[in-house]
C-alpha positions as CSV (number, residue, x, y, z in Angstrom):
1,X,80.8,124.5,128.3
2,X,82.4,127.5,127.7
3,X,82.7,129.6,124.7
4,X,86.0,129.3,124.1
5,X,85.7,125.9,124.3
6,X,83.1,126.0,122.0
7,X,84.7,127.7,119.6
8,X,87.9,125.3,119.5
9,X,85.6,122.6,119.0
10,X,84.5,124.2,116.3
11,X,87.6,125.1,114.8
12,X,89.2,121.9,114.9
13,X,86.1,120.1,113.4
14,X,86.3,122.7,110.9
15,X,90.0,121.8,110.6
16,X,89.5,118.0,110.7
17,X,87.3,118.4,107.9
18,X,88.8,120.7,105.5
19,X,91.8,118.7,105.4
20,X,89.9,115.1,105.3
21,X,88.5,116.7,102.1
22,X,92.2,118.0,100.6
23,X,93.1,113.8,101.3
24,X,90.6,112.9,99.2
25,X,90.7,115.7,96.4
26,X,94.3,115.2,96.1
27,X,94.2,110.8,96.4
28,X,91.6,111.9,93.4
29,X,93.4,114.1,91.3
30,X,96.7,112.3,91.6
31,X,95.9,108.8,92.3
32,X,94.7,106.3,88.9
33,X,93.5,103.3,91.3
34,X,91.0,106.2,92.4
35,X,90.0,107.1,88.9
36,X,89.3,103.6,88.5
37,X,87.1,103.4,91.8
38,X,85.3,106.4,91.2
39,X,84.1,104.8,87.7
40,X,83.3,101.8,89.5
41,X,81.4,103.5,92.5
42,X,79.5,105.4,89.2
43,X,78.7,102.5,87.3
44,X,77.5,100.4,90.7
45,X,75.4,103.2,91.6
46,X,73.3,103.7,87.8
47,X,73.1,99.2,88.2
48,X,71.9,100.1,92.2
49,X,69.3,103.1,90.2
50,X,68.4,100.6,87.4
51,X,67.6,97.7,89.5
52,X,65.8,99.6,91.8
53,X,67.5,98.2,95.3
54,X,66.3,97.7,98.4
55,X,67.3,100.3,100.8
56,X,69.2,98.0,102.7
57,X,71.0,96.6,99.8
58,X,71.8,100.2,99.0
59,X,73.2,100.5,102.2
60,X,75.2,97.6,101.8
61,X,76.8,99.0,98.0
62,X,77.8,102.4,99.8
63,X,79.4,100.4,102.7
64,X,81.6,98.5,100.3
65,X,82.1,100.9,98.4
66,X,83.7,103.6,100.9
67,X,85.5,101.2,102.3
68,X,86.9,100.7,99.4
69,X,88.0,104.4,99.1
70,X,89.1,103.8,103.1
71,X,91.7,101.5,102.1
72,X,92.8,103.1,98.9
73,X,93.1,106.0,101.3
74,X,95.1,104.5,103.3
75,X,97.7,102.9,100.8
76,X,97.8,106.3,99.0
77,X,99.4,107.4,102.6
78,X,101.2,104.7,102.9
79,X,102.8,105.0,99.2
80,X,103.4,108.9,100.0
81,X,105.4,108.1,103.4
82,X,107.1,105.4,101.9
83,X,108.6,108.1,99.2
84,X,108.9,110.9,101.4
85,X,111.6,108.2,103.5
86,X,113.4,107.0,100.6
87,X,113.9,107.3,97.4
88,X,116.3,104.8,97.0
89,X,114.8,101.0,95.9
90,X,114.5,99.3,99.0
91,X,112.8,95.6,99.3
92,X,111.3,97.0,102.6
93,X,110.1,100.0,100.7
94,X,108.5,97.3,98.2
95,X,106.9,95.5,100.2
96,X,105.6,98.0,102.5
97,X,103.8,98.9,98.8
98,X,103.0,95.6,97.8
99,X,101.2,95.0,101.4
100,X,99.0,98.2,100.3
101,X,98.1,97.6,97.3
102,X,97.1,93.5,98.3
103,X,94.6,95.2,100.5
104,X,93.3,97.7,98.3
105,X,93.2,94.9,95.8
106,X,91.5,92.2,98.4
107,X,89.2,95.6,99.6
108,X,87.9,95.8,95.7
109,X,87.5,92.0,95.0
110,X,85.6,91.1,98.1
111,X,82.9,94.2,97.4
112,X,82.8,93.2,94.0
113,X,82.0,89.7,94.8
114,X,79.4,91.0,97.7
115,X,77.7,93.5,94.9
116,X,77.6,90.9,92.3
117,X,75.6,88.8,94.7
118,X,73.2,91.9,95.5
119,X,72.4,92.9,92.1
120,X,72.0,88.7,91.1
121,X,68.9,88.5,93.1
122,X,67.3,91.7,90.9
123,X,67.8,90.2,87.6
């Protein structure tokens, strides 16, 4: 490989990263269903500490729980290009919103129900 080549691998992976991290800072700063997940992900972590998990359990909680963030992610960008088409009230607008949020909604119950049955067994 050559080093130019090299080098623009490089640069875009520097690229790639720098602005997966301006997503997330900004989904933080702005978003409140974030707020509420990063309390979540905070409290399920001292309950993972406290009841001293297995490591696979562990790795089970920190699945779920970026997955989470991947779908709230996700319907952060679909909210923001849903706004940046219209800013009229549109039912396709709506529901393009609702369908987010029913997945970041479905995302949170179904790891909440999966870490519930984790941290059962260590009580």
């Amino acid at each position: 490989m050559k080093k130019e080549s090299q080098d623009n691998i490089i640069t875009y992976l520097y690229h790639v990263i720098i602005n997966s991290l301006n997503g997330i800072y900004y989904s933080l700063k702005k978003e409140k269903s974030l707020h509420l997940w990063l309390i979540s992900s905070i409290v399920i972590t001292l309950i993972s500490i406290i009841l001293k998990i297995n490591l696979l359990n562990a790795i089970i909680i920190l699945s779920l729980q970026v997955s989470v963030l991947i779908v709230e992610l996700l319907n952060t960008g679909i909210e923001n290009t849903v706004d940046l088409i219209t800013k009229e009230k549109s039912i396709l607008a709506k529901r393009a919103k609702d369908c987010g949020s029913a997945a970041s909604f479905l995302a949170e119950i179904i790891a909440l129900i999966i870490e519930i049955s984790i941290f059962i067994k260590y009580i």
